[in-house]
C-alpha positions as CSV (number, residue, x, y, z in Angstrom):
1,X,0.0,0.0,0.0
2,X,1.6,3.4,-1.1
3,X,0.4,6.7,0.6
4,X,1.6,9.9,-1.7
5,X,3.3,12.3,0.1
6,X,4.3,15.6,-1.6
7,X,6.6,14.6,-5.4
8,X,7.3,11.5,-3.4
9,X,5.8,8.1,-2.9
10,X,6.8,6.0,0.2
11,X,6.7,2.1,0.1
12,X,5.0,-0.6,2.3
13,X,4.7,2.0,4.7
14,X,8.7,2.6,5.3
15,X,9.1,6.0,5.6
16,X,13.2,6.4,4.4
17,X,12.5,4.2,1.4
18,X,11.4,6.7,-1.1
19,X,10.8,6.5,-5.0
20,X,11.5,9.9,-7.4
21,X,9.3,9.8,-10.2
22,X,11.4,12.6,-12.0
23,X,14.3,10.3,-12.6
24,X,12.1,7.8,-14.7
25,X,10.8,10.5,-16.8
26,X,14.4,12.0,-17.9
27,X,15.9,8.8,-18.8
28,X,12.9,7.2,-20.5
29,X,11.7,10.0,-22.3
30,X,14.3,10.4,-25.6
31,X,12.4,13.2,-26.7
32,X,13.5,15.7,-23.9
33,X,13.1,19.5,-24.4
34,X,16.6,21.1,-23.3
35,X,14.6,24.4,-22.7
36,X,12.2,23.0,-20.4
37,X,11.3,19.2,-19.1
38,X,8.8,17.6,-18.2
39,X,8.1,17.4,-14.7
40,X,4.6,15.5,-13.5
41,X,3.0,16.8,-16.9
42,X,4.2,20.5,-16.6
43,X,6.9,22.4,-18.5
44,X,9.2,23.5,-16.2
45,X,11.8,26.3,-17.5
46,X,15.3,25.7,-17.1
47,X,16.0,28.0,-14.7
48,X,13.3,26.4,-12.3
49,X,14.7,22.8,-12.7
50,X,16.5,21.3,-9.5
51,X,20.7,20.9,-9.4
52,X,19.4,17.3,-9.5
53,X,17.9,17.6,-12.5
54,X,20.7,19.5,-14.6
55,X,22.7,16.8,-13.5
56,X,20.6,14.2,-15.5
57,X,20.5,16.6,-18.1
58,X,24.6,16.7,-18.0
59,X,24.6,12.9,-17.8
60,X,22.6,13.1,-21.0
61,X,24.8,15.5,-22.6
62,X,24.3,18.8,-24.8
63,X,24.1,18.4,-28.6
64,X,24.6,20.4,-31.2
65,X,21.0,21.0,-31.9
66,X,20.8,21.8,-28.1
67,X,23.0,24.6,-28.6
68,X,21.3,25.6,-32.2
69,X,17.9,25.9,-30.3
70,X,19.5,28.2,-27.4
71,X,21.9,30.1,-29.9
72,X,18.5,30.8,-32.3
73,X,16.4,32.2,-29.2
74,X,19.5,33.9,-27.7
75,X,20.4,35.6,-31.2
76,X,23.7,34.7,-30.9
77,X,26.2,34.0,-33.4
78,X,28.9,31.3,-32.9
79,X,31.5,33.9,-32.1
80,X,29.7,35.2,-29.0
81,X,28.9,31.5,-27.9
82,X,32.5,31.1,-27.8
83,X,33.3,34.0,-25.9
84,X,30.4,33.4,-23.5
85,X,31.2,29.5,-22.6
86,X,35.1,30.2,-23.0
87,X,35.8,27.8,-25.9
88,X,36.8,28.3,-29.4
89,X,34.4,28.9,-32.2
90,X,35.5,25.3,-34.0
91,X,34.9,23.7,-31.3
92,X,31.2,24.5,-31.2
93,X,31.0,24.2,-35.0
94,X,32.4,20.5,-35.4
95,X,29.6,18.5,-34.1
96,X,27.4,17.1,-36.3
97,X,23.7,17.5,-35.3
98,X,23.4,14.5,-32.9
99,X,27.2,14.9,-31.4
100,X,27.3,15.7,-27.8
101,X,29.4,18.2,-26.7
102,X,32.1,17.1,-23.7
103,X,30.7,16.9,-20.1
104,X,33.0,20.2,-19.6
105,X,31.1,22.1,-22.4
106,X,27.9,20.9,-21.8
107,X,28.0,22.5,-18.0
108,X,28.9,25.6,-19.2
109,X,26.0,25.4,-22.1
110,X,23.6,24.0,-19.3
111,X,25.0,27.4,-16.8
112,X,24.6,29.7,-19.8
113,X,21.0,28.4,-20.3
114,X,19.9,29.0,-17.1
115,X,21.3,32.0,-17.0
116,X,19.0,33.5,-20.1
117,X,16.3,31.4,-19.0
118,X,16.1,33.5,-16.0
119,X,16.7,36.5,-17.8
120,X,13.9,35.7,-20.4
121,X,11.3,35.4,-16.7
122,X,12.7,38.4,-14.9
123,X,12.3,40.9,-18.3
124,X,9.3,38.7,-19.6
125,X,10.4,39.7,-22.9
126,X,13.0,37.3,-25.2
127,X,14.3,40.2,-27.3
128,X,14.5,43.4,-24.2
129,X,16.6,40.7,-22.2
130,X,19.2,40.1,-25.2
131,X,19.2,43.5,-25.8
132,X,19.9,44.3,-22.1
133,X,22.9,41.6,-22.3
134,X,24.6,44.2,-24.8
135,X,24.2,47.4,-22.8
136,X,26.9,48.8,-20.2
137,X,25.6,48.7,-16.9
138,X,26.5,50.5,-13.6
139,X,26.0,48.2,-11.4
140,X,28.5,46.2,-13.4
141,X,31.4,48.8,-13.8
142,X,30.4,50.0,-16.9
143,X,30.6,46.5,-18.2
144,X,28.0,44.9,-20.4
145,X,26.3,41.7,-18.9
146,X,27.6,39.9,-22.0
147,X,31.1,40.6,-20.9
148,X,31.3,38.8,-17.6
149,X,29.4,35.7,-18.3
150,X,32.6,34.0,-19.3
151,X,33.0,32.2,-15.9
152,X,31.1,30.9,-12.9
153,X,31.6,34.1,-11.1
154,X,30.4,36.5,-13.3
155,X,27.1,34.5,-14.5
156,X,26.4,34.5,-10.5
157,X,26.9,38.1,-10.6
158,X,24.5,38.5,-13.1
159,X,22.0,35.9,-11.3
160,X,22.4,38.5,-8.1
161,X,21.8,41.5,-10.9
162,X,18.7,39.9,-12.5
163,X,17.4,38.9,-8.9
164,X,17.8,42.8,-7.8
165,X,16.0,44.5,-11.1
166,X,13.2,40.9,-10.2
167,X,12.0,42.4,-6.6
168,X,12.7,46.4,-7.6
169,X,15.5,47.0,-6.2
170,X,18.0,49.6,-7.8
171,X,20.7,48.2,-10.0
């Protein structure tokens, strides 16, 4: 007998025996949105999913139509995906369609997603947010956001930013 509890299901009554349903659905679904999965039925944006889950989404690995679909929405061209996730432009170019990037790369495409996935909530626009990510900002030095999201620290920076202009608080 299974009592639902929360996301979770408990069996035969023993309460530190717990099942996940989310893990079933990103290994067994092959059809798997990178921009948002599937979690109990509802699309769930990047930016919202769990460290648990990007981590199933590394273990599955970023493609090159992975990065396609984020490059189109991002309007970026292949020379600014290499600046922003540190890598050279060949290296993003050489995949074939299917190819999965290294479990290196795909963290940084995975960090990089989240990061505009957030953006795209905060602004709830696609196009102001890119535009925002080319415009010098004070609260960055008179940096562009674009400019610091090179490395770990300056996509958290941007993360604090976005979560500043999110509750109205002067940035």
């Amino acid at each position: 007998m299974s009592e639902i509890i929360k996301k979770y299901t408990t069996k035969s009554r023993i309460q530190d025996v717990i099942e996940e349903p989310i893990s079933s659905i990103y290994f067994s679904n092959s059809a798997f949105d990178f921009w948002n999965s599937i979690v109990s039925g509802i699309a769930t944006p990047i930016n919202k999913m769990t460290s648990f889950e990007k981590m199933i989404l590394l273990d599955k690995g970023i493609n090159k139509n992975d990065l396609e679909q984020f490059k189109l929405k991002a309007q970026l061209d292949y020379d600014k995906l290499a600046q922003a996730l540190a890598v050279t432009r060949a290296t993003l170019i050489n995949k074939k369609k299917n190819e999965v990037y290294s479990d290196s790369i795909s963290e940084k495409i995975i960090a990089l997603t989240d990061l505009y996935s957030y953006g795209y909530e905060v602004f709830e626009d696609v196009d102001n947010f890119n535009s925002w990510m080319f415009v010098s900002n004070k609260a960055l030095a008179g940096k562009t956001p674009f400019d610091i999201i090179d490395n770990q620290f300056g996509r958290e920076e941007l993360k604090n930013l976005l979560g500043r202009i999110e509750y109205g608080i002067y940035s």
